[in-house]
N, C-alpha and C positions, 0 to 999 in steps of 0.2 A: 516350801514343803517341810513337814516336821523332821525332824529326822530323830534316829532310835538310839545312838548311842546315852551312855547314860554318867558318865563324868568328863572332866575335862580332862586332855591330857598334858604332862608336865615335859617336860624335858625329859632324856631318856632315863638318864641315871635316876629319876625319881618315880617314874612313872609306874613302879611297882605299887607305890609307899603313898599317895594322894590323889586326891581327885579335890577337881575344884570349885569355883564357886567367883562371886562376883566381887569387884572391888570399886570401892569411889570415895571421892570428896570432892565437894566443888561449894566456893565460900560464896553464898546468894546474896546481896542486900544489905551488909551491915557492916559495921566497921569490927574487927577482929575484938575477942573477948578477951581478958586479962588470963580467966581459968579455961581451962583444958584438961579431959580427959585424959588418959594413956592406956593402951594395951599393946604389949611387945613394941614399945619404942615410937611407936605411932598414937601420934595425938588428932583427938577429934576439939571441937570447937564444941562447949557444954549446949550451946545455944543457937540458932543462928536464925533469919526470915528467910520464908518460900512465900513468896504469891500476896506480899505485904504481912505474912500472918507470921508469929514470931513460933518460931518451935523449939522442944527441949531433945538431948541426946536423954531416951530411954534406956538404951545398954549398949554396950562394945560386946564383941565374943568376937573368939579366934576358930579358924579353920584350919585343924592342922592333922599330921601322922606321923606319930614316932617326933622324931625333932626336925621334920620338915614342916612348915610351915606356910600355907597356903592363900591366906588374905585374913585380915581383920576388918569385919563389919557394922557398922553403927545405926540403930535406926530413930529417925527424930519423927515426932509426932506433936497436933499441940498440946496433948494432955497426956502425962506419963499413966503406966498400965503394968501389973505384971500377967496378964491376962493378952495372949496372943491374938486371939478371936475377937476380941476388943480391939487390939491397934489394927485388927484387918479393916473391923467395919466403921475404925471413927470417921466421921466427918471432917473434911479440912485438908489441907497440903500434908503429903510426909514424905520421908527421903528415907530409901533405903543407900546407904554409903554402905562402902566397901574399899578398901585401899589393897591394891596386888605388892603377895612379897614376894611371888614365883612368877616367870617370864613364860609366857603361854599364849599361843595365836587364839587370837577373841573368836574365831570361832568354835573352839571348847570351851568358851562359857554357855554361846549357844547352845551347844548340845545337851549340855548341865541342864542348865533351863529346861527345854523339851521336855527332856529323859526324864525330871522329876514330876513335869506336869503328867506326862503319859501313864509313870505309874502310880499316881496319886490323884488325882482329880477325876469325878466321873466323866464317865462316855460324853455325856450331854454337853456337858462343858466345854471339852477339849475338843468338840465339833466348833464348838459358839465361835471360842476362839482360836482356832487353827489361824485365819486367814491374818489376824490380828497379832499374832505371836511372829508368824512368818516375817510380816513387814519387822517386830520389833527385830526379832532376828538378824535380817538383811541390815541390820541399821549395826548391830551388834558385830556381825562382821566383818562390815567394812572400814573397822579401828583397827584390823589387820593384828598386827601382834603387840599385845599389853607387857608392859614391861613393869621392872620392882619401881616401885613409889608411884604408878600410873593411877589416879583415882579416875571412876569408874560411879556415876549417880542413876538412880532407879527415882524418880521422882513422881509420885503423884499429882498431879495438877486437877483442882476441882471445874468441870464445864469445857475440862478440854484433852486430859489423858496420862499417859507414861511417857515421859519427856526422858528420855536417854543426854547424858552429858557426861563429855570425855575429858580430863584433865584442865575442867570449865569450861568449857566449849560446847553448845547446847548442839545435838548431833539429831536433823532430821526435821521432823511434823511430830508433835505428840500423837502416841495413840490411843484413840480412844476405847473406852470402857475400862470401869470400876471391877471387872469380873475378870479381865486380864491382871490388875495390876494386882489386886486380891490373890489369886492362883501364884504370883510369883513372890507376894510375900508369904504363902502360906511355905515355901521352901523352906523359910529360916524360922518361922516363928506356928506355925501349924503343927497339927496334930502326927505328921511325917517329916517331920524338919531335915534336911541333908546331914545335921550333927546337934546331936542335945546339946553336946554342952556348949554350941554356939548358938545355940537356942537360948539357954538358961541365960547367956549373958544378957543379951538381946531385949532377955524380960526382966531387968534389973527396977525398973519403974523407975528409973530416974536415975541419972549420974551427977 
């Protein structure tokens, strides 16, 4: 069932000050790269393969409030873009990463998720995929509570779906359809994004 809250929540002392968002990294298929990104001390891999097809880190951005600090996200794709609408509808594997720097039970990302599909995507849609959300959901909270340096993968898979993976751990059955995974990258890189300026990194066209 959807449900309606609409941030995550943090730990007490912070929970005035952020709302969350998703975190991951998980190294698929390749041997480690010489170069590496950085944002807040957290490094991404510039390059890495999903599904045999080799893909590039598009941008890093941070999610944060005041100098609390909520996750850094990377998203890879095979052809850089600074055009968001474009990385939603390319063709081919992509990874939304995210790496947690706040300790937070994974069922407040769920709600994050939700909460943004409900007020941001039409009616029509968010019927299509309620049932599909739910299952990702369920899959989402039962990694129980995320902790600092827990990575956290949104993976596109072309022919078969949104492959969730925990700390490299593939968690679940992908699920299917392109309109769910669409809807959940429209959160960081869409015309309602959770946070510009983690938007803005996101659309860097290449790292």
């Amino acid at each position: 069932m959807l449900h309606t809250a609409r941030t995550w929540t943090i730990p007490r002392l912070a929970r005035p000050l952020i709302c969350a968002g998703l975190v991951g990294a998980m190294w698929v298929g390749a041997a480690p790269l010489a170069h590496a990104a950085s944002l807040e001390g957290q490094q991404f891999d510039n390059r890495l393969t999903l599904e045999g097809k080799p893909l590039v880190l598009n941008g890093l951005g941070l999610r944060g409030v005041a100098w609390l600090k909520g996750f850094v996200a990377g998203v890879y794709v095979g052809a850089p873009s600074k055009d968001g609408a474009q990385l939603v509808s390319q063709a081919g594997p992509k990874r939304l990463r995210l790496r947690i720097m706040v300790s937070a039970s994974a069922h407040e990302l769920t709600k994050s998720l939700v909460g943004r599909i409900e007020d941001h995507e039409p009616a029509e849609l968010q019927a299509r995929v309620k049932p599909r959300m739910d299952q990702l959901g369920a899959q989402i909270d039962g990694l129980g509570k995320l902790k600092v340096g827990d990575n956290v993968d949104l993976d596109w898979l072309p022919g078969k779906g949104t492959q969730l993976s925990h700390n490299g751990k593939v968690i679940g059955q992908a699920v299917p359809g392109d309109d769910l995974y669409g809807a959940v990258l429209r959160i960081f890189v869409g015309d309602h994004p959770v946070d510009r300026r983690l938007k803005a990194g996101l659309l860097a066209g290449g790292v």
